[in-house]
C-alpha positions as CSV (number, residue, x, y, z in Angstrom):
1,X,0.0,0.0,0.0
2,X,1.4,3.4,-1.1
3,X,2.1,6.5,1.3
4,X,0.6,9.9,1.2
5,X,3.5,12.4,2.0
6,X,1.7,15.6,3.9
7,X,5.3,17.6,3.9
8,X,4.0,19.5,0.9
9,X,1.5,20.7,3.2
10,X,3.9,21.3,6.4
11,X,6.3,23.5,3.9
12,X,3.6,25.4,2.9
13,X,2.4,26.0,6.2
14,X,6.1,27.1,7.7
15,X,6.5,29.5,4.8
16,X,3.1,31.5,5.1
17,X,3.9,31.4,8.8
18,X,7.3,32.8,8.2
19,X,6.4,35.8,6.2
20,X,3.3,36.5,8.5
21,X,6.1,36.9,10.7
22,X,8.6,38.7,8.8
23,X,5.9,41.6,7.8
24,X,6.2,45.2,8.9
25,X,2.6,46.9,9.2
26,X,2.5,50.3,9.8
27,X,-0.2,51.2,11.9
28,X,-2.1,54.1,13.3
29,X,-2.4,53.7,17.9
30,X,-5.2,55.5,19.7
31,X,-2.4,58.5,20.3
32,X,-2.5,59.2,16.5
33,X,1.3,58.3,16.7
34,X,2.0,56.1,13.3
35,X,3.5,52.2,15.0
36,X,5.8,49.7,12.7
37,X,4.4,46.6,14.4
38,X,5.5,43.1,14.1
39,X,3.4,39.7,14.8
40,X,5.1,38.4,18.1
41,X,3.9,34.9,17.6
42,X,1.7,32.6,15.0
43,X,0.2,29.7,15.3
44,X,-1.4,27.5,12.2
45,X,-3.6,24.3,12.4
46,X,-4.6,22.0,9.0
47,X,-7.4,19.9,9.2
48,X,-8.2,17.6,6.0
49,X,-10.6,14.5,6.0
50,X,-11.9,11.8,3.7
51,X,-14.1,8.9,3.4
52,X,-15.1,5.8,1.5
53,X,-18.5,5.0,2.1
54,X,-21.3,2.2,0.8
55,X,-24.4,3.0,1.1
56,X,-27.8,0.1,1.3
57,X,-31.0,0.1,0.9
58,X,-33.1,-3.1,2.0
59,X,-30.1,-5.4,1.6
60,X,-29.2,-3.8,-1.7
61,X,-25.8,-2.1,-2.1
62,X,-25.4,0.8,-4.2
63,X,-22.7,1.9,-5.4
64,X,-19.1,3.1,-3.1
65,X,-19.0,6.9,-3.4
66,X,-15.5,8.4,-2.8
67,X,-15.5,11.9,-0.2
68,X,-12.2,14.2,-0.3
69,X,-13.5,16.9,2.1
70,X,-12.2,20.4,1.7
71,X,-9.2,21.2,3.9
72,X,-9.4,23.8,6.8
73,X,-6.9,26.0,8.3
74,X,-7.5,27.9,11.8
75,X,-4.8,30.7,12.3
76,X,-4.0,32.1,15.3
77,X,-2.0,35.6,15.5
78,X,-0.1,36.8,18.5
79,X,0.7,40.3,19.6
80,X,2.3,41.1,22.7
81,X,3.6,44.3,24.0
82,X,5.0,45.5,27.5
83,X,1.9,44.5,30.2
84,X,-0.5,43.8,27.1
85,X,-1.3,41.3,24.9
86,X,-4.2,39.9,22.4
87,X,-4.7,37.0,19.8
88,X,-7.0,36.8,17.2
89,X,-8.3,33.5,15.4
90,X,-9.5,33.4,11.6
91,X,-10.3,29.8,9.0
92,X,-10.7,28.8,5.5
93,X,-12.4,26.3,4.1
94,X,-12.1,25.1,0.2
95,X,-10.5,23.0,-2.0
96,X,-7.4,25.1,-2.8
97,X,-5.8,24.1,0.5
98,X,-4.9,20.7,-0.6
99,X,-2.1,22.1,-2.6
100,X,1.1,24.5,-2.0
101,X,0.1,27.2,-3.8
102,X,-2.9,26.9,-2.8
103,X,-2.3,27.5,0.5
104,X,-0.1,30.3,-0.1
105,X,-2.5,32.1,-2.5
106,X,-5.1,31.8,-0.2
107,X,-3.8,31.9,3.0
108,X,-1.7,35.0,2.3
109,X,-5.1,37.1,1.2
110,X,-7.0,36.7,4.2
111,X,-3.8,36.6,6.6
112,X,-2.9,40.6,5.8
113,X,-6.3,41.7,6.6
114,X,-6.2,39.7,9.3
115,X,-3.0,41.1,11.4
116,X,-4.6,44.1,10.5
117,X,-7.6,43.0,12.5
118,X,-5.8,41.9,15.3
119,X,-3.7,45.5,16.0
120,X,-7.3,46.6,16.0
121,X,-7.6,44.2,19.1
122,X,-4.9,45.0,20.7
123,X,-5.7,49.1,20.6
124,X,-9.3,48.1,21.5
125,X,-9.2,45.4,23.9
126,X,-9.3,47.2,27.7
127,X,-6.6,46.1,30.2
128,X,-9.1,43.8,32.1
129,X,-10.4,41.7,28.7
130,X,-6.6,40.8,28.9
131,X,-7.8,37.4,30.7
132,X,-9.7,36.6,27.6
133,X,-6.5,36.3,25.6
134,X,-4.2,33.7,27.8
135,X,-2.5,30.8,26.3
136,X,-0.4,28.2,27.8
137,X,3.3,28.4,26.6
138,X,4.8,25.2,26.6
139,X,8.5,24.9,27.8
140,X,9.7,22.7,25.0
141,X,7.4,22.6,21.5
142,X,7.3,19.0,20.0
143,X,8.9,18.8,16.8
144,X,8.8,16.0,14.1
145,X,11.1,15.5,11.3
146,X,9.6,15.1,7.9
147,X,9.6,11.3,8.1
148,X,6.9,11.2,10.1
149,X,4.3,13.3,7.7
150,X,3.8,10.3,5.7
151,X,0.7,8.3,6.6
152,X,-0.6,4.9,4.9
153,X,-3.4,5.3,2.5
154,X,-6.9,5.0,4.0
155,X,-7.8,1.3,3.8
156,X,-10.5,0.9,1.4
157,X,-14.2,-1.4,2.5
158,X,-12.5,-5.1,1.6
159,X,-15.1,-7.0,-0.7
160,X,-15.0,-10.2,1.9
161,X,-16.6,-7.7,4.3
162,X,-19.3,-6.5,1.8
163,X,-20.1,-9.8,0.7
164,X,-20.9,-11.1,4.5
165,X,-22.0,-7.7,5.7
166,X,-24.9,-8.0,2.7
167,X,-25.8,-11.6,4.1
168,X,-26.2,-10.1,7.9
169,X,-29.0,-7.6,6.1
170,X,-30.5,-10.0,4.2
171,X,-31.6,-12.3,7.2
172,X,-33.0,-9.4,8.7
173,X,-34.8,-7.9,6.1
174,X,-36.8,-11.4,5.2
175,X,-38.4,-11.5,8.6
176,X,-41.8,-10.3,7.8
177,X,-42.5,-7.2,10.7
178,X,-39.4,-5.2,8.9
179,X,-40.4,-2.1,6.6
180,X,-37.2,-0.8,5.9
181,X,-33.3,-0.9,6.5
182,X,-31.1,1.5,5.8
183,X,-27.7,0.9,6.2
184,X,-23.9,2.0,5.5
185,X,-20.0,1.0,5.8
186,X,-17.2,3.4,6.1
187,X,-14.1,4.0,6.3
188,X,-12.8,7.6,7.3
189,X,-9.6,9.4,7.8
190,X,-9.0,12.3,10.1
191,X,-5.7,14.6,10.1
192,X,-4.8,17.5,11.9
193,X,-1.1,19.4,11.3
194,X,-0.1,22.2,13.9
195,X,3.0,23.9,13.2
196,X,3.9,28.1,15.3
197,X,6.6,30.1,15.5
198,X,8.0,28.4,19.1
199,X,9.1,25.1,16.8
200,X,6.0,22.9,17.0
201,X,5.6,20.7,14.0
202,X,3.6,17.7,14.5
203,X,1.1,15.5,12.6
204,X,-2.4,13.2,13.8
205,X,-4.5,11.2,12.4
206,X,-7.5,8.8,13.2
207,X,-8.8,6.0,10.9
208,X,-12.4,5.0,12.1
209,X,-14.2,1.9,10.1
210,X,-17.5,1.7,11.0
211,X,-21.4,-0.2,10.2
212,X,-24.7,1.3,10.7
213,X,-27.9,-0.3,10.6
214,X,-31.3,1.7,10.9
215,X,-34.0,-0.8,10.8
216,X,-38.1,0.3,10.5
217,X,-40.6,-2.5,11.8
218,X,-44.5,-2.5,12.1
219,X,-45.8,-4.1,15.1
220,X,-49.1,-5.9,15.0
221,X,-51.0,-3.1,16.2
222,X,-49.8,-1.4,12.8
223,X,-47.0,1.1,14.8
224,X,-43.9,1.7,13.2
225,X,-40.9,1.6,15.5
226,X,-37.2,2.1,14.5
227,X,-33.5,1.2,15.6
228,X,-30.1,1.9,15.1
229,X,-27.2,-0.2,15.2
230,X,-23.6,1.3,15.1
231,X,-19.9,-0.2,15.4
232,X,-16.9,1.0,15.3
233,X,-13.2,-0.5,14.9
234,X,-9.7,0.4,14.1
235,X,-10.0,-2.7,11.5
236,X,-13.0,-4.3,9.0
237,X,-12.4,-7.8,10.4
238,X,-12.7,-6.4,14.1
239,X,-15.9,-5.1,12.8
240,X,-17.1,-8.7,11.9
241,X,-16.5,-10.0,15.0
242,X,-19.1,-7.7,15.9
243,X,-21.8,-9.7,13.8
244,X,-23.1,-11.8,16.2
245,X,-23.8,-8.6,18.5
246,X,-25.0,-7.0,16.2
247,X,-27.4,-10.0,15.0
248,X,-28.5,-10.1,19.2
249,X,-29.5,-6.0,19.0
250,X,-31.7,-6.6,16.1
251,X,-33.3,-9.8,17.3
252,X,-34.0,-7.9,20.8
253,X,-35.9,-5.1,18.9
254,X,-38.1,-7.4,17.4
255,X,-39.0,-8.5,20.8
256,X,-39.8,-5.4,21.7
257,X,-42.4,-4.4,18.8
258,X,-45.8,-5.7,20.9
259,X,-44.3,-2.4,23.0
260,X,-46.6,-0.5,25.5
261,X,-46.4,3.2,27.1
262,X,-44.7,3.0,30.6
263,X,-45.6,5.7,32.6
264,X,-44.4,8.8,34.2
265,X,-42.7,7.4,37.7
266,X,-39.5,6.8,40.1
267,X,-38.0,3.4,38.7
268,X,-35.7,0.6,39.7
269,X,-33.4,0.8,36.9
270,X,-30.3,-1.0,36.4
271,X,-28.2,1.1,33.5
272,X,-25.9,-1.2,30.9
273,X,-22.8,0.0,30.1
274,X,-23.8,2.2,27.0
275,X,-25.8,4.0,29.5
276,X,-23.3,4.2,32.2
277,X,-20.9,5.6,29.7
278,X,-23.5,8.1,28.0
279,X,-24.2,9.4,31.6
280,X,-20.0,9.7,33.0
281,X,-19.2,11.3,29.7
282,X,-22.1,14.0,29.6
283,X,-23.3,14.4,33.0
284,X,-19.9,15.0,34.7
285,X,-16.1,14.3,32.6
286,X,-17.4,15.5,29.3
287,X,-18.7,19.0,29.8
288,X,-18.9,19.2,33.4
289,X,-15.2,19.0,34.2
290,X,-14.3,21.7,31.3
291,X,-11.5,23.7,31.8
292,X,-12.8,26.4,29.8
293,X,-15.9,26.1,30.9
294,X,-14.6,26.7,34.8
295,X,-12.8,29.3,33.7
296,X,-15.8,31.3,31.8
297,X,-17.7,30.1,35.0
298,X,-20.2,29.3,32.8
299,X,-20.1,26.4,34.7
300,X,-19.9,26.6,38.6
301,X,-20.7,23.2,40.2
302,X,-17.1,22.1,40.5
303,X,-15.9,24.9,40.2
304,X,-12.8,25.9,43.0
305,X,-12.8,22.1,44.6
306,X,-10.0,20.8,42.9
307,X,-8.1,18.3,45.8
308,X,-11.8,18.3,47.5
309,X,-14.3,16.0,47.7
310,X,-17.4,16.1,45.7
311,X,-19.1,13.0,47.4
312,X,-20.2,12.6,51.0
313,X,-23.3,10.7,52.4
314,X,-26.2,10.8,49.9
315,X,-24.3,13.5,47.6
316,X,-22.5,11.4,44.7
317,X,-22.1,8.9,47.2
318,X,-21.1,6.6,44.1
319,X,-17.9,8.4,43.0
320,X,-15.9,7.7,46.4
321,X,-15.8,4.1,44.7
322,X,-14.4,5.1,41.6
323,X,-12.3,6.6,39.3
324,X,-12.9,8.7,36.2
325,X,-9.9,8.7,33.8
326,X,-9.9,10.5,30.0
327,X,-6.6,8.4,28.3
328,X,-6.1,10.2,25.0
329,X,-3.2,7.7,24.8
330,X,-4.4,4.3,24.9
331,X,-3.9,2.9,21.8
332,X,-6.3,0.4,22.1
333,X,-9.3,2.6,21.7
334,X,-10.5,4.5,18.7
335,X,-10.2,8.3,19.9
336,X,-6.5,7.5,20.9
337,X,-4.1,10.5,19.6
338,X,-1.0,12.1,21.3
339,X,-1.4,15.8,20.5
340,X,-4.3,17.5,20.2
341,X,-5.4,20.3,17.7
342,X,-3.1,23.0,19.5
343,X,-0.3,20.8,19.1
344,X,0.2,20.5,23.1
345,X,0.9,16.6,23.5
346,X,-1.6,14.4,25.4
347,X,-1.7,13.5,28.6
348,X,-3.9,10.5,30.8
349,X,-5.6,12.4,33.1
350,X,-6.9,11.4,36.1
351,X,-9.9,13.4,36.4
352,X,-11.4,12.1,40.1
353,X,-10.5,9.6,42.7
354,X,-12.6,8.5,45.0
355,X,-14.7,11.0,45.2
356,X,-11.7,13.6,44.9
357,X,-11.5,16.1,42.6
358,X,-8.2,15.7,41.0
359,X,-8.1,17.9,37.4
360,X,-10.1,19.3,35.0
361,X,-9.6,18.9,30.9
362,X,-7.5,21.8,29.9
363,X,-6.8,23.5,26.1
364,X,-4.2,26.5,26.4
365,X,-6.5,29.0,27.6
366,X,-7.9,27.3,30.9
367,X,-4.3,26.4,31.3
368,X,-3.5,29.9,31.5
369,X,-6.6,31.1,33.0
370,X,-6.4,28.5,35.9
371,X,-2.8,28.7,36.3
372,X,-2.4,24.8,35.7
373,X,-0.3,22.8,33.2
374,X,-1.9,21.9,30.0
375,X,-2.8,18.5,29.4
376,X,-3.3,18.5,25.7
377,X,-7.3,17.9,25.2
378,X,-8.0,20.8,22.7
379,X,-10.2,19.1,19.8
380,X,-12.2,20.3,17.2
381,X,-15.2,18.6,14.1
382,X,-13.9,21.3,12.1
383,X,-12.6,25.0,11.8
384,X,-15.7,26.6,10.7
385,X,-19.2,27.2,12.3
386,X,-20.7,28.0,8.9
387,X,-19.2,29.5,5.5
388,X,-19.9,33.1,4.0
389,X,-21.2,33.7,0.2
390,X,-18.2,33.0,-0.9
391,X,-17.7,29.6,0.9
392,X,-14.3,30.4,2.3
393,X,-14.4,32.4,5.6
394,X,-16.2,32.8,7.8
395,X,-15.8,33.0,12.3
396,X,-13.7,29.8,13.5
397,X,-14.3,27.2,15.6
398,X,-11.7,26.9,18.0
399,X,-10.8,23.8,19.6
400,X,-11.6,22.8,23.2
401,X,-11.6,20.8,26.4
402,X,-12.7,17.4,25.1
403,X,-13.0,14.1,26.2
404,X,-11.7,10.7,23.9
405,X,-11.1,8.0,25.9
406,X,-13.6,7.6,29.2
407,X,-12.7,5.5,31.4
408,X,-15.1,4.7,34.9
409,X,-12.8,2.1,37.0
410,X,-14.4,0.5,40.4
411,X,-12.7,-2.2,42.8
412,X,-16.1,-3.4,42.9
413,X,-17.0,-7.4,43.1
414,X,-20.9,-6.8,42.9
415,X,-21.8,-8.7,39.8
416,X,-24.8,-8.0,37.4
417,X,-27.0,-10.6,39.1
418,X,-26.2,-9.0,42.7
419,X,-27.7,-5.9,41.0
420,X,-30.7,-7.8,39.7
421,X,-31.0,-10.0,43.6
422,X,-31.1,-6.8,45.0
423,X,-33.8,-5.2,43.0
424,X,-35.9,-8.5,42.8
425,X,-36.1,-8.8,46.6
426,X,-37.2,-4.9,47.0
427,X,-39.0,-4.8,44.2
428,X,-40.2,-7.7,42.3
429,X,-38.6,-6.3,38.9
430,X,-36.0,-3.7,37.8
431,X,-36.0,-1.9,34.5
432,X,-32.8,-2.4,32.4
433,X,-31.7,0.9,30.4
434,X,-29.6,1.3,27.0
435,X,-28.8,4.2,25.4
436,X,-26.2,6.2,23.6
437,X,-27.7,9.7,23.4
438,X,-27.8,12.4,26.2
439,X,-27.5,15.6,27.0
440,X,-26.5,18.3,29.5
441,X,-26.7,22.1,30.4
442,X,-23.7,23.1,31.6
443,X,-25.0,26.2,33.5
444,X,-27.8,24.6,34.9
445,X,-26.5,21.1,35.5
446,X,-29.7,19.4,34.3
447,X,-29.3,16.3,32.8
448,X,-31.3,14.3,30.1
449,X,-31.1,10.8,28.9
450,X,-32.6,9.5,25.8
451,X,-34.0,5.9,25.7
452,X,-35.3,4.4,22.9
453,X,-37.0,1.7,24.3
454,X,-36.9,-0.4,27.7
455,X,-37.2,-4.0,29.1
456,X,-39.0,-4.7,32.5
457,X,-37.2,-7.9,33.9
458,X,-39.4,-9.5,36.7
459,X,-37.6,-11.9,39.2
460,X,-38.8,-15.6,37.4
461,X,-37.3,-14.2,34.2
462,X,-40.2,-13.1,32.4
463,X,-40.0,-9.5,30.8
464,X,-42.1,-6.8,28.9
465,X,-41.0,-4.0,26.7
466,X,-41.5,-0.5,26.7
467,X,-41.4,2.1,24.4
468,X,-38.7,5.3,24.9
469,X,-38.5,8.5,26.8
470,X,-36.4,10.4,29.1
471,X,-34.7,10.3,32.7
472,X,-34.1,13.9,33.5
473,X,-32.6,15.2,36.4
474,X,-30.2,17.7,37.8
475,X,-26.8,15.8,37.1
476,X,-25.4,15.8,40.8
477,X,-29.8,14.1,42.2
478,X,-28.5,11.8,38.8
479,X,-25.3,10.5,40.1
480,X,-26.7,10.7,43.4
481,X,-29.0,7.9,42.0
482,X,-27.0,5.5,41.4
483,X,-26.8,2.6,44.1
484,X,-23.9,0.1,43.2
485,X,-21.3,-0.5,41.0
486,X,-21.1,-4.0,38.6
487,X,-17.5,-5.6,37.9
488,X,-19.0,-6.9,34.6
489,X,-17.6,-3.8,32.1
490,X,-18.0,-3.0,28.3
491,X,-17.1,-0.8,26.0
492,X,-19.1,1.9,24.0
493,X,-18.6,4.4,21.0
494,X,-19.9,7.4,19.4
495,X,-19.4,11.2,18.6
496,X,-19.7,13.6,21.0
497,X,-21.4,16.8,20.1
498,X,-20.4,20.7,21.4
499,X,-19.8,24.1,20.4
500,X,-16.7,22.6,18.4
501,X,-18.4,20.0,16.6
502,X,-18.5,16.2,17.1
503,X,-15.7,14.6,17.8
504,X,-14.8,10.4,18.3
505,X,-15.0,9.1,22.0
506,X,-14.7,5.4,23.2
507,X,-15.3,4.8,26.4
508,X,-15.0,1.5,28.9
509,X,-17.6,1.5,31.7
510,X,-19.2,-1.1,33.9
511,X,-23.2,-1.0,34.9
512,X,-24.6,0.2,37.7
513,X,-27.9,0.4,39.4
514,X,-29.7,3.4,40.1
515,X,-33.0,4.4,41.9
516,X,-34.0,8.3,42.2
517,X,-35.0,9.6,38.8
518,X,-37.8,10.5,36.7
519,X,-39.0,8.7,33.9
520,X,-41.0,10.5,30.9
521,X,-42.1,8.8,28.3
522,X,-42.6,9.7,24.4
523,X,-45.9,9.5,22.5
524,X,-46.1,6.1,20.7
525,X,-46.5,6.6,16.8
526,X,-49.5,7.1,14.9
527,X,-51.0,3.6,13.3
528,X,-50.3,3.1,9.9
529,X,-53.3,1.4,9.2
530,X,-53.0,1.3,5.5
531,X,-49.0,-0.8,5.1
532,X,-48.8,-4.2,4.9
533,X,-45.0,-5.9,4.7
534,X,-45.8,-8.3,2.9
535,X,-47.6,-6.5,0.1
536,X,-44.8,-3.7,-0.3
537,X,-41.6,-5.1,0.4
538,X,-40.1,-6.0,-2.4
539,X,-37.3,-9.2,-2.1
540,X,-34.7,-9.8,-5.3
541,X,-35.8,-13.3,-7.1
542,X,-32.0,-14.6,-6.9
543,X,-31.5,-14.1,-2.8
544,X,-30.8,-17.0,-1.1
545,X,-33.3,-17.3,2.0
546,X,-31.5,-18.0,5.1
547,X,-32.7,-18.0,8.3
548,X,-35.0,-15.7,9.5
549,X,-35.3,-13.8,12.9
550,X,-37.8,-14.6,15.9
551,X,-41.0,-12.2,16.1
């Protein structure tokens, strides 16, 4: 498999940075005394991307498109002088960034006007805004030679996994309640370059493969439900290892069609590990714990208790039992990368203790605000929050604290049926809760997590299915919740969403049990009194039938 050399790109990027640097602008201060100013510092980040993807449609593949996304670049100008100092961030977006000239021609046309913009900062900006423009100086900038801006291609969807990947739908789609499938495999490659005038010069990337599933099934009653099945791997034959779970997840929602309405109440619930992770990753490491949002105090619950604890009786009882990691640097797991989009290398951070607040997640402005060492957790989706008429600049989307790798560790030896004993001899039943979808407001602390649809488990093994809502709850009455810790753990996926995009996260988590928060539950869908499967659904003459699922 050939190479793809990105030093074209790094060149390019060190020679618009050095004549930023080099120019002489004379300008005009508040005084009406004419300056000859100089940048004092420049910082440029490259972001590129592409994809192969297949798309399906009831089993049937269409054809592979190809995706070469347009390159980004975020620049970041520095100008410092005496007691007083501002930066000032622009993008680009389009095509002409994939070459050299390219990014000279372009770059150097929005980069005048923008130094300009910044001494307009600076002679603006008043003494106490100074706090706004911090950044975290590291003592030593990582520097790679040129070797290492060569990457392997992007590995392309094998035809072994297409072939088997088509037989997985097929089974599906000839059980009689399914409407629809819609599905996909892809491959993507993310890279991000960082090079600035204190000698960084460094290079990521992350290769995701990944299978989606989104299944439509009419229950007898005539209502249409839906799921989705995702996976993600470094690899396509780690991915079908994941048949047979994938297989189980679509067999369980076909169990679940006769669903009813639960209603609005206090539950038993134990939460799998998909929801243990979606809870940990918004509810408290993922947002909460935000250096930049402590700092911008827009968020306030932890906010000063750094060494402290945050759990005592009845408060987050549940934390002194754990610990809460983010480890950008375990290569085992799909958001792994050692420096982030600032080019400030990666650290595992331990983020609490037992109950202790140890550190929060840190770019190079809660660094400086907070007076703390940078840990290297500055990511980004992309450079740009939209594009102007012209679809090249527009305001930039600056990376920030993120989480990639979650990681909720207990000493626990309470198993899963412990958890289930427990609730059984209280209660009679628990409800067991999946999901991969939540969300939280930082200011406010309240909490929401989305459920697509639930499973009552009553104590001689019998069970009924529900259809989804919400548990809501103020994040700290959420964690509060929770009752025990499993030792049996998993791992999850999925993209994390925030003001700078979505970005990759993998996180290992075991289940827990939890008893305290409200349950509200969605309308169930109109009938579709009209379909019948079997009438519309059309099946190719030449398909083998294989075996079909249980409804």
């Amino acid at each position: 498999m050939a190479n793809v050399s990105y030093l074209e790109i790094v060149n390019a990027l060190e020679v618009l940075m050095k004549r930023a640097l080099d120019l002489k602008i004379k300008k005009e201060d508040p005084y009406g005394s004419i300056k000859t100013v100089k940048l004092t510092g420049i910082r440029i980040a490259y972001m590129c991307s592409n994809s192969y993807n297949q798309p399906y449609l009831n089993a049937i593949p269409g054809r592979q498109e190809v995706y070469k996304y347009a390159p980004e670049i975020l620049i970041t100008l520095f100008y410092k002088r005496k007691d007083k100092s501002v930066n000032y961030s622009i993008s680009m977006k389009n095509s002409f960034l994939y070459s050299y000239n390219g990014i000279l021609t372009t770059g150097w046309s929005r980069l005048a006007s923008a130094i300009d913009e910044l001494l307009d900062t600076f002679f603006e900006t008043p003494l106490e805004d100074m706090k706004y423009h911090l950044e975290y100086q590291l003592k030593k900038s990582p520097h790679m030679d040129d070797s290492k801006f060569e990457l392997p291609e992007l590995e392309r969807i094998p035809k072994q996994f297409d072939i088997e990947y088509q037989a997985l739908q097929r089974g599906y789609y000839f059980t009689e309640p399914v409407v629809q499938m819609n599905a996909s495999a892809t491959t993507k490659r993310k890279v991000w370059i960082v090079v600035d005038s204190w000698g960084t010069r460094i290079i990521q990337h992350q290769d995701i493969m990944s299978y989606g599933i989104d299944v439509h099934a009419i229950s007898s009653k005539k209502r249409i439900y839906n799921e989705t099945v995702i996976e993600r791997a470094f690899t396509f034959d780690e991915l079908i290892q994941r048949f047979p779970e994938t297989k189980k997840s679509l067999q369980q929602f076909l169990y679940t069609l006769e669903r009813k309405q639960l209603r609005s109440e206090i539950y038993p619930l134990i939460f799998d590990p998909s929801a243990v992770a979606t809870l940990f990753h918004e509810a408290i490491a993922g947002h909460m714990l935000s250096g930049r949002y402590i700092a911008d105090e827009e968020s306030t619950i932890f906010k000063g208790k750094i060494g402290k604890s945050v759990s005592r009786n009845n408060f987050m009882q549940i934390l002194k039992k754990l610990e809460i990691w983010d480890t950008p640097l375990d290569k085992h797991m799909l958001a792994h990368y050692e420096y982030d989009m600032e080019g400030v290398p990666a650290k595992d951070v331990l983020l609490i203790d037992h109950g202790i607040l140890k550190n929060f997640l840190h770019d190079r402005y809660s660094s400086a605000r907070m007076k703390k060492e940078a840990n290297g957790h500055a990511l980004s989706e992309d450079f740009q929050a939209k594009l102007d008429e012209f679809l090249t600049f527009d305001s930039p989307r600056l990376p920030e604290p993120r989480v990639s790798n979650l990681k909720v560790l207990s000493e626990s030896d309470v198993s899963f049926k412990d958890l289930e004993n427990i609730f059984f001899k209280k209660y009679g039943y628990y409800l067991l809760v999946h999901s991969h979808a939540g969300e939280v407001d930082v200011e406010t602390g309240t909490f929401k997590l989305f459920v697509n649809s639930l499973t009552k488990v009553y104590h001689d093994g019998h069970k009924e299915y529900f259809h989804g809502g919400v548990f809501s709850s103020n994040l700290t009455d959420f964690v509060s919740a929770i009752k025990e810790v499993c030792d049996e753990y998993d791992y999850s996926t999925g993209y994390c969403g925030s003001t700078s995009g979505f970005v990759p996260t993998h996180e290992y988590t075991p289940a827990m049990s939890v008893y305290g928060v409200n349950w509200a539950p969605y309308a169930l869908p109109d009938k579709q009194k009209k379909y019948c499967s079997t009438r519309e659904k059309y099946i190719p003459e030449n398909w083998v039938k294989g075996e079909k699922y249980e409804y």
